[in-house]
C-alpha positions in Angstrom: 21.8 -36.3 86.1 20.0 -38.4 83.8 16.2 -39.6 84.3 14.6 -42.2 81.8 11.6 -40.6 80.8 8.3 -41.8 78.7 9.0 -41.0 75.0 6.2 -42.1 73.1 3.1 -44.1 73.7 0.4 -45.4 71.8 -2.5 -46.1 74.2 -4.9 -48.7 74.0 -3.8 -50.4 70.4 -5.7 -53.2 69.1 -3.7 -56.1 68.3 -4.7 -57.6 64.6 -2.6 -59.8 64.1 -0.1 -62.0 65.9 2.6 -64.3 63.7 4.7 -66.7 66.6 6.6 -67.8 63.3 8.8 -64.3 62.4 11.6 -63.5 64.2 10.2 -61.3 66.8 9.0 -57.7 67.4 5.8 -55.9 66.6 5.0 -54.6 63.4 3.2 -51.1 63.1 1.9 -49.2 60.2 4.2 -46.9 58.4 2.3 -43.7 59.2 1.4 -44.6 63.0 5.2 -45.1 64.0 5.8 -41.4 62.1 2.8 -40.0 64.0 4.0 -41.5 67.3 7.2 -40.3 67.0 9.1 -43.9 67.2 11.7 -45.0 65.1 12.5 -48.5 63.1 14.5 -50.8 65.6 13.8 -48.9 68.2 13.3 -50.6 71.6 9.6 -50.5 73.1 7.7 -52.1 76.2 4.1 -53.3 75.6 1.9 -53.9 77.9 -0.8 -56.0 77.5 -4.1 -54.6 79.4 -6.5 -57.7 78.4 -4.4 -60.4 80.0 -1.5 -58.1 82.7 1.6 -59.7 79.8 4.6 -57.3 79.7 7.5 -57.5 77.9 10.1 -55.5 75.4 10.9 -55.8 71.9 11.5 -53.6 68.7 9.6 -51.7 66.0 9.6 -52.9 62.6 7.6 -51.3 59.9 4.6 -52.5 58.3 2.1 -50.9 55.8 2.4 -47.5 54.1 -1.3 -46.8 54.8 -2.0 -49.6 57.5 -2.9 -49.1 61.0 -1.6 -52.7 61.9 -0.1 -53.7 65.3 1.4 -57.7 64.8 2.9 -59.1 67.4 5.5 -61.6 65.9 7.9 -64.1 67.2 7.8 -65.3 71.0 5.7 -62.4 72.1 3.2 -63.4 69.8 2.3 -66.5 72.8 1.3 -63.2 75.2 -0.9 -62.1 73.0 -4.1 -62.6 70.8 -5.3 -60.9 68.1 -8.2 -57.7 69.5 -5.9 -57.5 72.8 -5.4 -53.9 73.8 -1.9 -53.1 74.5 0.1 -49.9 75.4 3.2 -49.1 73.6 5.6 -47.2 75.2 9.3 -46.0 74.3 11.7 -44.1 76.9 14.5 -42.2 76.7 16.8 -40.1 78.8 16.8 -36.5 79.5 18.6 -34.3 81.8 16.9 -31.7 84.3 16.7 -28.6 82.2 15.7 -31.0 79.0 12.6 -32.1 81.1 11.2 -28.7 82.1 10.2 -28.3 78.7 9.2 -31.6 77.5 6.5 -33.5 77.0 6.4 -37.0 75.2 3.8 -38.0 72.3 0.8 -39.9 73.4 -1.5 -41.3 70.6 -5.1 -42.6 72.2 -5.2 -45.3 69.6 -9.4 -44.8 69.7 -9.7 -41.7 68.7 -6.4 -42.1 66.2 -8.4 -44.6 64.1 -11.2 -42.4 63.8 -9.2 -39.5 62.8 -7.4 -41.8 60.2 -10.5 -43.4 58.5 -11.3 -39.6 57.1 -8.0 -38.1 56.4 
């Protein structure tokens, strides 16, 4: 059997910018989808924790060395910029492949403060 398990989340990002005129998705810095272990195109859910929005859409990169989350194209109406929201991917495992896994969580907080002296 096959369970749909968390992935990836980043928790607690700060929205900076939000662009209803691009096509749609939400753009993330270069390094932060790397260090959260998403991938370009890649389906995610966000979920807005200032204002309860939820909805799905797909990575697209942004900066080499930016720390950016945009929300872009129709999403960008659920959202303002210095929202938090959680990003979260899923995939699907079977039973033996979750006994041994656990998905990457990056508390977006602490990431920026990590980042700002590397």
């Amino acid at each position: 059997m096959l369970l749909n398990m968390l992935k990836s989340k980043i928790h607690k990002a700060i929205v900076t910018d939000c662009s209803l005129n691009y096509e749609g998705s939400i753009t993330i810095g270069k390094r932060l989808i790397k260090d959260a272990n998403l991938n370009i195109n890649e389906k995610v859910d966000i979920y807005n924790v200032t204002n309860g929005q939820r909805f799905t859409t797909y990575v697209i990169e942004g900066s080499d060395n930016g720390i950016e989350i945009i929300i872009n194209g129709a999403a960008a109406r659920l959202c303002e910029i210095n929202d938090v929201v959680i990003i979260a991917s899923y995939f699907y495992l079977n039973n033996d492949e979750i006994l041994n896994y656990k998905p990457k969580i990056i508390h977006f907080k602490d990431y920026i403060n990590n980042w700002l002296f590397i």
